[in-house]
C-alpha positions as CSV (number, residue, x, y, z in Angstrom):
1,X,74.0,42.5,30.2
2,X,74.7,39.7,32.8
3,X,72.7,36.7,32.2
4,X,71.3,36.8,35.5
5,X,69.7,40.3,34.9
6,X,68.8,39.1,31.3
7,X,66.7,36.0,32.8
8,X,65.1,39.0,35.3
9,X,63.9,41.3,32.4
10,X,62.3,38.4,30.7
11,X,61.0,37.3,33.2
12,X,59.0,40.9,34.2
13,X,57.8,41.4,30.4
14,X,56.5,37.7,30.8
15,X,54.8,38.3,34.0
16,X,53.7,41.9,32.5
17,X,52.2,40.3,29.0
18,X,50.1,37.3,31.1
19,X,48.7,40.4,33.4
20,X,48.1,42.3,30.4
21,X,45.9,39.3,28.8
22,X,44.1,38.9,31.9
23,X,43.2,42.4,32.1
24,X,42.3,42.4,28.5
25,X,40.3,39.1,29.3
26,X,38.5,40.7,32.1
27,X,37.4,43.8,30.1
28,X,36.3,41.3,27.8
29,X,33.9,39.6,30.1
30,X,32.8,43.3,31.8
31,X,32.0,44.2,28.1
32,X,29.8,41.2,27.6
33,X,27.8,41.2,30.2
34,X,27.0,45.0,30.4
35,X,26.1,44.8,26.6
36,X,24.6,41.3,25.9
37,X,21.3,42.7,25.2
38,X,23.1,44.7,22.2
39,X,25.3,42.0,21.2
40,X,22.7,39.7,20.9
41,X,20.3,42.1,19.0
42,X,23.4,42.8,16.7
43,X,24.2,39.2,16.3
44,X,20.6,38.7,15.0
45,X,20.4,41.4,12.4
46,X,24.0,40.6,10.9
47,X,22.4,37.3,10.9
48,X,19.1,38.1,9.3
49,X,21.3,40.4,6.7
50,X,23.4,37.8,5.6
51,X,21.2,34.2,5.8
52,X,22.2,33.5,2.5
53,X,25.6,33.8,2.6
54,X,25.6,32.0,6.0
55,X,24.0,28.8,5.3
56,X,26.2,28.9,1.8
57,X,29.6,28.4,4.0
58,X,27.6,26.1,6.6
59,X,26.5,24.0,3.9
60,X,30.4,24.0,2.4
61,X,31.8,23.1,5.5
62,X,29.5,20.4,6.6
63,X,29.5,18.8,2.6
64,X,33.9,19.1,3.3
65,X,33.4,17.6,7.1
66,X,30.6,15.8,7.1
67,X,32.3,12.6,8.6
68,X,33.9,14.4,11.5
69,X,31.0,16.3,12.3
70,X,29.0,13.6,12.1
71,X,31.5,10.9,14.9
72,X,32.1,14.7,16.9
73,X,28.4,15.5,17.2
74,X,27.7,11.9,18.4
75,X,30.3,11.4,20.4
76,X,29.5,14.7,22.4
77,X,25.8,14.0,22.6
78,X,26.7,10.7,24.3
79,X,28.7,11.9,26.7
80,X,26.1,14.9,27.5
81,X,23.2,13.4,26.7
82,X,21.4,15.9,29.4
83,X,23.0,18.9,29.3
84,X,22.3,19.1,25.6
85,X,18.9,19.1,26.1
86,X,18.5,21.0,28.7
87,X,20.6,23.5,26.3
88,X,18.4,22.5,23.1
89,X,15.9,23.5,25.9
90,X,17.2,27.3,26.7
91,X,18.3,27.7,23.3
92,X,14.8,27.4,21.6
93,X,13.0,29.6,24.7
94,X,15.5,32.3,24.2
95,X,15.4,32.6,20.8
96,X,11.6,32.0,19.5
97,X,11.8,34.5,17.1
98,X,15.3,34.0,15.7
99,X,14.6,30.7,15.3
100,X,11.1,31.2,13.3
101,X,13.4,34.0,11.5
102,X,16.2,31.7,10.5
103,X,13.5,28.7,9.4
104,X,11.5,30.4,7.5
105,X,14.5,32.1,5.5
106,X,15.7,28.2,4.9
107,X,12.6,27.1,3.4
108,X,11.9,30.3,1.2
109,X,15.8,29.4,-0.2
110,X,15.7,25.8,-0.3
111,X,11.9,24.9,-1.5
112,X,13.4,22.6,-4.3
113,X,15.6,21.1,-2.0
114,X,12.9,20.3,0.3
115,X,10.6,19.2,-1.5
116,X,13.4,16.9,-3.2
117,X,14.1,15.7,0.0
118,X,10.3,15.1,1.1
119,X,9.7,13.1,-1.8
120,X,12.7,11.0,-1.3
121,X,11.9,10.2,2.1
122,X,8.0,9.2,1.0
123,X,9.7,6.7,-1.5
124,X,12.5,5.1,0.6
125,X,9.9,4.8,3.6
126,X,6.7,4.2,1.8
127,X,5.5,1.5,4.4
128,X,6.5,3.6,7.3
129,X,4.7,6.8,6.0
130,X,1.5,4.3,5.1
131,X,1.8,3.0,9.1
132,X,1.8,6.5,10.2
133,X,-1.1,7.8,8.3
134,X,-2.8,4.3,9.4
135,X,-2.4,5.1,12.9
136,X,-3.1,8.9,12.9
137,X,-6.3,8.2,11.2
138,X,-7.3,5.9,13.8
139,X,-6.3,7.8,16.5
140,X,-8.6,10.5,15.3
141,X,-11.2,7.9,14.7
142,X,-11.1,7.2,17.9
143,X,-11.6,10.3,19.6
144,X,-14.9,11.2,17.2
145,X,-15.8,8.1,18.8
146,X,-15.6,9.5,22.2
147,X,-16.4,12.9,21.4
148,X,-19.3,11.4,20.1
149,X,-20.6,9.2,23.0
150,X,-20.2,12.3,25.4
151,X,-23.3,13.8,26.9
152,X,-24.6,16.7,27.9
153,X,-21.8,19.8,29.4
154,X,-19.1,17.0,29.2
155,X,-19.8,17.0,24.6
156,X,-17.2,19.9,23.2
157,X,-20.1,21.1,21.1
158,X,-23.0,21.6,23.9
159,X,-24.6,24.8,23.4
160,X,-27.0,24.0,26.8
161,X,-26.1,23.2,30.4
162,X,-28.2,21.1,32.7
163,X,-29.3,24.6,33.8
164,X,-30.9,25.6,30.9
165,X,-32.4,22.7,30.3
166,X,-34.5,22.5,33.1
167,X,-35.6,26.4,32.2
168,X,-36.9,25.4,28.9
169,X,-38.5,22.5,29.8
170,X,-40.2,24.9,32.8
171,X,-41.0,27.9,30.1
172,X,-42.3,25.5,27.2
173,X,-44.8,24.4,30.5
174,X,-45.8,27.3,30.8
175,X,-47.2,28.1,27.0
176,X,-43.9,29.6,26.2
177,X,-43.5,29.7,22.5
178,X,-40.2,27.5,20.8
179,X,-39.5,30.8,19.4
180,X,-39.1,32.9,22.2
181,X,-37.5,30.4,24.3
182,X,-34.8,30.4,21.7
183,X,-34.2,34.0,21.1
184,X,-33.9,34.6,25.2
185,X,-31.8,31.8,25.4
186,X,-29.6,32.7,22.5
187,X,-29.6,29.0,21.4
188,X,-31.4,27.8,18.1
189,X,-35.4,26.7,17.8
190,X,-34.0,23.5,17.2
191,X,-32.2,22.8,19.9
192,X,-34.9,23.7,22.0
193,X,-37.0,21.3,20.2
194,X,-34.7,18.8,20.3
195,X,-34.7,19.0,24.2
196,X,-38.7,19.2,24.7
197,X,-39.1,15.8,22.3
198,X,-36.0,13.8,24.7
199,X,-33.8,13.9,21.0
200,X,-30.7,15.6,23.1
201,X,-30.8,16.1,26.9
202,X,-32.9,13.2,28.3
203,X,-30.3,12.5,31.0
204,X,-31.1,15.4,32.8
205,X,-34.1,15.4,35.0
């Protein structure tokens, strides 16, 4: 065979392998998207089947690379700073109940750890943790404050309106028992009470 006619033969079973990878390729990507519903459902139960097993070789392989994944993670989230959380983003609203799956199976497995972990945390960062619990507390404070100087409709635990008010002020004028008032009104005797002696209610005229 002439070298000429040796260079064209490998050049056709070239040309023929790269059109038979990007026929492969494409029947790759034809296969995805008609059947992504059913890889993704297959995904999740090989997944759920094999949690254990799964977070065993994660765990290995971040323990062996921690360093790397550590500088590669960082280095990526700097550059992409957006896109990853607009992917975080997708991810989680895609996949509510794989990810509820996933973390509950880590806790039930790694309760020890966890709690290890908590109680580590709560020791190196005691002052933190104290701030935190400092400021939650007065946060809530707070809002009992303001919950608590609301009146009227605008108070989360009114049982009355400005409405009804005004009815049991009119029916109690005209001989209307407390008791009846309440049961037609399907409020307590006390409430109603309260509003004829100007204890709650007086704002409204």
């Amino acid at each position: 065979m002439s070298i000429d006619l040796e260079a064209q033969v490998l050049a056709v079973a070239e040309a023929m392998r790269e059109r038979d990878a990007e026929l492969e390729a494409a029947y790759k990507r034809h296969y995805r998207s008609e059947n992504r519903e059913y890889e993704k459902q297959r995904s999740k139960i090989f997944y759920i089947r094999n949690i254990d097993r799964i977070l065993l070789q994660k765990k290995a392989y971040q323990a062996k690379n921690s360093n790397a994944i550590a500088e590669r993670n960082k280095a990526y989230r700097a550059k992409n700073s957006h896109a990853v959380a607009e992917q975080k983003k997708a991810y989680r609203a895609a996949n509510k109940e794989l990810i509820a799956e996933r973390n509950k199976a880590y806790r039930a497995a790694n309760k020890e750890l966890i709690a290890e972990r908590n109680k580590a945390y709560r020791a190196k960062n005691s002052h933190a943790v104290a701030e935190q619990k400092k400021a939650y507390r007065a946060k809530k404070m707070s809002e009992r404050v303001l919950v608590g100087r609301r009146k009227g409709e605008s108070h989360p635990g009114a049982k009355l309106n400005d409405d009804l008010v005004r009815i049991i002020r009119s029916r109690s004028g005209a001989g209307e028992s407390l008791r009846k008032i309440a049961e037609n009104l399907g409020v307590s005797r006390g409430a109603v009470s309260h509003v004829l002696s100007g204890e709650t209610w007086a704002h409204v005229i």
